[in-house]
N, C-alpha and C positions, 0 to 999 in steps of 0.2 A: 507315587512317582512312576512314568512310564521311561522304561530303559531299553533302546535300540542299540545291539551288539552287531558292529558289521565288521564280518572277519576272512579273511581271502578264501579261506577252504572250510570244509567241516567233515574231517578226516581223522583219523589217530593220529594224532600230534600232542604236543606239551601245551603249543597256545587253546589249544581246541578242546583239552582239557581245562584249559583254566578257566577258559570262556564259559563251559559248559559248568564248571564248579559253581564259579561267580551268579550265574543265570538261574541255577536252583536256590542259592543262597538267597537272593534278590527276590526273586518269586517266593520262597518261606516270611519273608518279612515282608509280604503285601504289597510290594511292587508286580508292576505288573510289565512282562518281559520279553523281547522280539529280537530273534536273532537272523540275521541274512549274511549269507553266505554268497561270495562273489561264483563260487564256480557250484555243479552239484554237489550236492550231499551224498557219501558214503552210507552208502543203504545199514551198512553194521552196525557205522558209528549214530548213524542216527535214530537208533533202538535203542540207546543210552540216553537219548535226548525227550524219552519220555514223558509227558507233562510239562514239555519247553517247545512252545509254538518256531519252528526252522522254514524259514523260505530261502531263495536261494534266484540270485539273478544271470543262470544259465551261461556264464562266460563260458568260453574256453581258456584251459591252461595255456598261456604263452601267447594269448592273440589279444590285444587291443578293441574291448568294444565301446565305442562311445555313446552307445544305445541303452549300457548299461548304467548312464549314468539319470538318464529319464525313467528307464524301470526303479532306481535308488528313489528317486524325486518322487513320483507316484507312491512307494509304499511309505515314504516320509509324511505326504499329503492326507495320507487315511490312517496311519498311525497315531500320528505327532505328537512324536517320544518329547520329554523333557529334557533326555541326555542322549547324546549319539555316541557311543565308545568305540573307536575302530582299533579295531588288533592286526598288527603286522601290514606291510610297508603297500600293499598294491591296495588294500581295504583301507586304510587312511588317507592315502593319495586319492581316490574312489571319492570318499565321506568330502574329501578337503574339498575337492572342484563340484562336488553335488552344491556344496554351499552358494557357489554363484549360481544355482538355479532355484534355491526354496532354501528359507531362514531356516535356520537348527540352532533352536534353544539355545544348546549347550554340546560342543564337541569335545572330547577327549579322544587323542591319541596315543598310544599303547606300542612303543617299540619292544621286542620281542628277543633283539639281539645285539650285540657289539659290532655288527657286518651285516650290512644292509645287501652287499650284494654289488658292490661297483662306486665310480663314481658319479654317474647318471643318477642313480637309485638318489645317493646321499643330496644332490642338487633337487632334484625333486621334491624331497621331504624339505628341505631347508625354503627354495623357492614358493613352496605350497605352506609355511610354517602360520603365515600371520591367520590364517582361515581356523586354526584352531585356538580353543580355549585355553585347553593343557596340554602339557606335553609330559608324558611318563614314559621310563624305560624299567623294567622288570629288575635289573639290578643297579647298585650305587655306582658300578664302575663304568656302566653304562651312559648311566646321566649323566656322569662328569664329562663321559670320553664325548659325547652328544653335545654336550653343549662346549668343550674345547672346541668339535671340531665345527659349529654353527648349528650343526645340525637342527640342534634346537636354539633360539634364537636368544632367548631370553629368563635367566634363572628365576624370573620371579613367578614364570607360571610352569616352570619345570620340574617335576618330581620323580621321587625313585619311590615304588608302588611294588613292591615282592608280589610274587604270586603265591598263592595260598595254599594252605593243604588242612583236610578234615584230619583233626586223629584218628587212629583207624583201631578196632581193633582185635585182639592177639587172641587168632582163634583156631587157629589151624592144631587138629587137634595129632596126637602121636602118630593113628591111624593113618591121618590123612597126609602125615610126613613122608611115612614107610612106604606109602601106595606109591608118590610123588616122584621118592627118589627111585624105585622100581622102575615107575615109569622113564624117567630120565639114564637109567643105568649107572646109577650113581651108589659109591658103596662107602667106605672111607674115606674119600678124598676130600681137599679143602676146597670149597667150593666159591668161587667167584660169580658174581651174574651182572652181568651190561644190559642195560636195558636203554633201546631209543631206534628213531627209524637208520635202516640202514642208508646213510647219505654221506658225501663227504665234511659236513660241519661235523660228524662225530667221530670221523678220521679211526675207523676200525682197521687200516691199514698200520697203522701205528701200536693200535691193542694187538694184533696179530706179531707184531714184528716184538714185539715183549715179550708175548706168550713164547713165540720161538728162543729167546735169550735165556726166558725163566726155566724152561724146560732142561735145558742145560747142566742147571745147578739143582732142580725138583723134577722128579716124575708127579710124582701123589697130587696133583690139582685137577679141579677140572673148571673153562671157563664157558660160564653159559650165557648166550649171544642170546637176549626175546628182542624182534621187532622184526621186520619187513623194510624194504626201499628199493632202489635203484642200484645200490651197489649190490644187493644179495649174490650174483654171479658172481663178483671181481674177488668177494671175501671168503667162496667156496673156494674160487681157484688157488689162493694162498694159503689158504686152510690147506689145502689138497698138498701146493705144491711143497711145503712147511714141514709136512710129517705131520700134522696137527690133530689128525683127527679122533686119538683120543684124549686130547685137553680142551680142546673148544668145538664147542655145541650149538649150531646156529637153530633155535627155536622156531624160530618165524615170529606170527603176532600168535599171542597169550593174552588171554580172559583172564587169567587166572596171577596174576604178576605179587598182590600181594602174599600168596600162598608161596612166592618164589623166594620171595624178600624175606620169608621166615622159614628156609628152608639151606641157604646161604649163607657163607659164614664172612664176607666181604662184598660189596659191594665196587665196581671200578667203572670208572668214565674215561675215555680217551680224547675229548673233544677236542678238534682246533679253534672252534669259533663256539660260544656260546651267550645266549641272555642268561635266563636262569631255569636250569633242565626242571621239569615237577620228577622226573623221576631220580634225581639225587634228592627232593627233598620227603617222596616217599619212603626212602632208603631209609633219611637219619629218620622221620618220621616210625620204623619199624624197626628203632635200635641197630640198625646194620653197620657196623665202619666201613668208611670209603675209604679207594684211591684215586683221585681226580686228578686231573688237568685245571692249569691256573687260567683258566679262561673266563669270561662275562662274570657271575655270581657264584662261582662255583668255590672261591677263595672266600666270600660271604658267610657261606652256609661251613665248610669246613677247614678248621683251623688246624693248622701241621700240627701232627702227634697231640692233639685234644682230642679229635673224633676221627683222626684219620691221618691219610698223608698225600698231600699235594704236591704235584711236580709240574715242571714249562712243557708248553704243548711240544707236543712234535718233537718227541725225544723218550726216544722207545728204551732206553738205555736207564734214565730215569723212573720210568714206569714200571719196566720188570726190576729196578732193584728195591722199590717202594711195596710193590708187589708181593716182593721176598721178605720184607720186613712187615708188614701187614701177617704173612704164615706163619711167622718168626715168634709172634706173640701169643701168651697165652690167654686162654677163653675168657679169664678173669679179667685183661687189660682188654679186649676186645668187646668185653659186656662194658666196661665203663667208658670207653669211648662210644659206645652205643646210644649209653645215657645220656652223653653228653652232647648227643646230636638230637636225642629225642626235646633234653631244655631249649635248645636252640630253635627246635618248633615251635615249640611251645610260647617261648616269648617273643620272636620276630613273626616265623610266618602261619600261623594258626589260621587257618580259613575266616574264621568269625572275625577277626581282627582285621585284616584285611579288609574285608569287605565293610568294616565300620570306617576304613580310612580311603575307601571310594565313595561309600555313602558322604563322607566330609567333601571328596571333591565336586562330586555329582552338586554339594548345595552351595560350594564358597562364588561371590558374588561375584561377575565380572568388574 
């Protein structure tokens, strides 16, 4: 089977990982696999994409090209994949209107979150709907809220499609714990870590304004911030203006994430808006208990006081007291809540599984 992935960026992101999971999986089992990218390729991120052919149709972020819909049609015409997957909303809208210019086999589209971004965005995807085969959104509450709101049009060829995750595994050895936390300046403290780009759909404005409450009632924590974005200034300067600076720790981007996830003694998410993060699912994937926000999948993946504790977005009062009960708990209850997020990989989103339940979509007949 030949699989063409067209996805808006090819960047550290959660979709861009999953694209790029999916893409090695697919290629291991004798498919053979083409991914383009609407805008260029992250020279970093695409030294992870080793052994996975990446082209890319030169857009600019934020500008409209309809030029790019003939370079789509041209590498469709010397491709000619049997499945088109488009990931996230300007790469499917892209895939939808190439169709009025060159047959494609087989489309699938791939929503990525609960908020597309407006109500233009949501008429778009809805008005461009009949051009696609399937319509999948990465969590269940997603697919419902999708097809309540039209989004997608039709339950019979809508599905909810988890994103996947490889088990990993548990090797980070004592030394390289010691060097870790050295390097972090980390000594007894409880140790939290957030992992995601810094944007407003993960609303670190809100982890900050916890951290400031929890501090209150705890000194002994410390929260460690890995990712890069757009907000990086805004969340130094509340970090700064907070008193914060020795409980939260803004990383940047990290190589090294699963070496963080086994080094950490909770995991927390602050999202306002989400599909389904892969980095909560790395977490419970490396036994970490969470504290999340009730957003997209993330109510999915962990269940109050089973692997963790969930609270409503945008409410920093609930988060730092979640928080405080998360520290509150002993190693013991926090090792089995760990377990109990590593089963939940285990039998929902396991990589391998997954991708047998695309391989299903990739062949059901129109």
């Amino acid at each position: 089977m030949k699989v063409l992935f067209v996805i808006t960026s090819w960047d550290f992101g959660g979709a861009e990982m999953q694209v790029l999971a999916l893409a090695k999986e697919m290629q291991t089992l004798g498919n053979e696999v083409l991914i383009v990218s609407l805008i260029p390729e992250n020279k970093d991120f695409l030294k992870k994409s080793k052994g996975i052919v990446v082209e890319n149709l030169n857009m600019k972020r934020g500008f409209p090209d309809l030029g790019a819909l003939f370079r789509l049609k041209k590498i469709l015409k010397s491709f000619r994949p049997d499945v088109v997957h488009a990931h996230m909303i300007h790469a499917v809208i892209l895939a939808r209107l190439t169709h009025l210019l060159v047959k494609i086999a087989r489309l699938v589209s791939t929503a990525h979150s609960i908020n597309e971004g407006g109500r233009l965005r949501e008429l778009l995807y809805r008005y461009t709907d009949s051009f696609s085969d399937v319509n999948t959104n990465v969590s269940q509450v997603g697919t419902d809220l999708y097809l309540q709101k039209g989004i997608f049009k039709h339950k019979v060829n809508s599905f909810f499609i988890p994103n996947g995750i490889a088990l990993p595994v548990l090797d980070l050895s004592k030394e390289s714990k010691t060097a870790l936390k050295q390097e972090l300046d980390l000594k007894n403290e409880f140790v939290f870590l957030a992992v995601g780009r810094l944007e407003l759909a993960k609303d670190y404005h809100n982890l900050i304004q916890a951290i400031t409450i929890l501090k209150t009632k705890h000194k002994d924590f410390k929260v460690l911030i890995a990712g890069e974005g757009t907000q990086r200034s805004v969340i130094e300067i509340a970090i700064k203006n907070n008193n914060l600076e020795e409980n939260a720790l803004l990383l940047g981007r990290r190589n090294d994430i699963p070496n963080l996830l086994q080094l950490a003694d909770s995991f927390v998410m602050s999202s306002a808006w989400e599909g389904l993060p892969i980095a909560i699912l790395e977490a419970a994937s490396y036994q970490l208990p969470a504290v999340v926000t009730a957003v997209g999948g993330c109510g999915e993946v962990i269940e109050n006081k089973k692997n963790g504790f969930i609270v409503p977005p945008k409410d920093a009062v609930a988060l730092a007291n979640a928080m405080q009960k998360m520290m509150a708990l002993s190693l013991e209850d926090r090792k089995q809540m760990g377990l109990a997020s590593l089963n939940k990989v285990k039998h929902t989103y396991e990589l391998s599984k997954v991708v047998q339940q695309w391989l299903k979509i990739y062949s059901i007949e129109n």
